[in-house]
Structures are given as C-alpha cells and as structure tokens.
N, C-alpha and C positions, 0 to 999 in steps of 0.2 A: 154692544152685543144686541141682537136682533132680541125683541119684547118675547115674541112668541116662542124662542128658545130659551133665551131665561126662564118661563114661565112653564116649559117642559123639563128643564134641568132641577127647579126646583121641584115639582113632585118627583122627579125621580131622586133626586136626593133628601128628600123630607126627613126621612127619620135615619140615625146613625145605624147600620149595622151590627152595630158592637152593643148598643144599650138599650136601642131603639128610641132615643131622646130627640122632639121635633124643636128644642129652643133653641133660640139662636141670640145673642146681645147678654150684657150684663153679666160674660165671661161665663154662659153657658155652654158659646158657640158659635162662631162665624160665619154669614155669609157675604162674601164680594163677588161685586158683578162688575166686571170692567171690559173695554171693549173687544177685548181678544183671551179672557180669561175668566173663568165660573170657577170656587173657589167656597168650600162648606168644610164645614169641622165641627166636633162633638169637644166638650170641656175636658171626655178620655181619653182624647189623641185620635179621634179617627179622622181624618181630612181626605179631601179629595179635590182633585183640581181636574180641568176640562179647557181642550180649546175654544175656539168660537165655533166650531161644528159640533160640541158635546161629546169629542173623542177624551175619552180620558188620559192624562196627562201623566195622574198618580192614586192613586188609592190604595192605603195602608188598611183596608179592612181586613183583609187575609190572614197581616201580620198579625194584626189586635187579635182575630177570634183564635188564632192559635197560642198565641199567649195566655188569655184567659181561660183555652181549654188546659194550659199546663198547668197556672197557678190554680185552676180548681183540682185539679189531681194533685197539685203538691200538698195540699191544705185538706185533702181526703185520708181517708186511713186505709191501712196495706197499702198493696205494689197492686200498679198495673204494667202491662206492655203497653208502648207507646208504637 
C-alpha cells in the first residue's frame, strides 16, 4: 500500500469509535497494513478494513454504538422507548 495513504488511513482511523482508545499491540488493538488491505481494531470489537484506495471494506462501528446504547438503557432504571 502507497506510504502516504497508510499514513492518511491511519489518522483517519486513530482512535475507536466506540471507546475512543488510540492503542494498538499488546492485545489492545490491531493494525495491518498489507499491500491491498488497511485493517485497525479496538480490544471492544470495533474493526475496520479498507481497500488499497481507503474505500472501506467493513466497519462494525454502527453495530458496537447501538449495542452499547442498549446495554446502557438495559442497565438503567424504568422503560424507555427505543
């Protein structure tokens, strides 16, 4: 992969979505850079993958913050509407 798009993929994927956590190694978090695939993940499950033009491939962030918006309302007291 082209230097100066790794080096745009990584601040644009710097911090997780979901926790806002920028580490990566030491089973915080991944990133691969390989020659037709950019590839970052948080230790909560948020991953994202990209081609080699920085089209994203997959991004579970969506999924993650609406899960965490459930389990914060399930773990809350009374009813809301969802």
């Amino acid at each position: 992969m082209n230097a100066m798009r790794t080096l745009e993929l990584i601040q644009k994927y710097n911090k997780c979505p979901v926790c806002g956590s920028d580490k990566v190694g030491n089973g915080a978090g991944k990133l691969i850079v390989e020659e037709y695939k950019f590839y970052r993940s948080c230790k909560y499950g948020w991953e994202v993958e990209t081609d080699e033009y920085g089209n994203e491939v997959h991004n579970n962030a969506r999924e993650l913050l609406k899960y965490e918006q459930f389990k914060n309302l399930k773990k809350g007291s009374g009813s809301a509407w969802i």
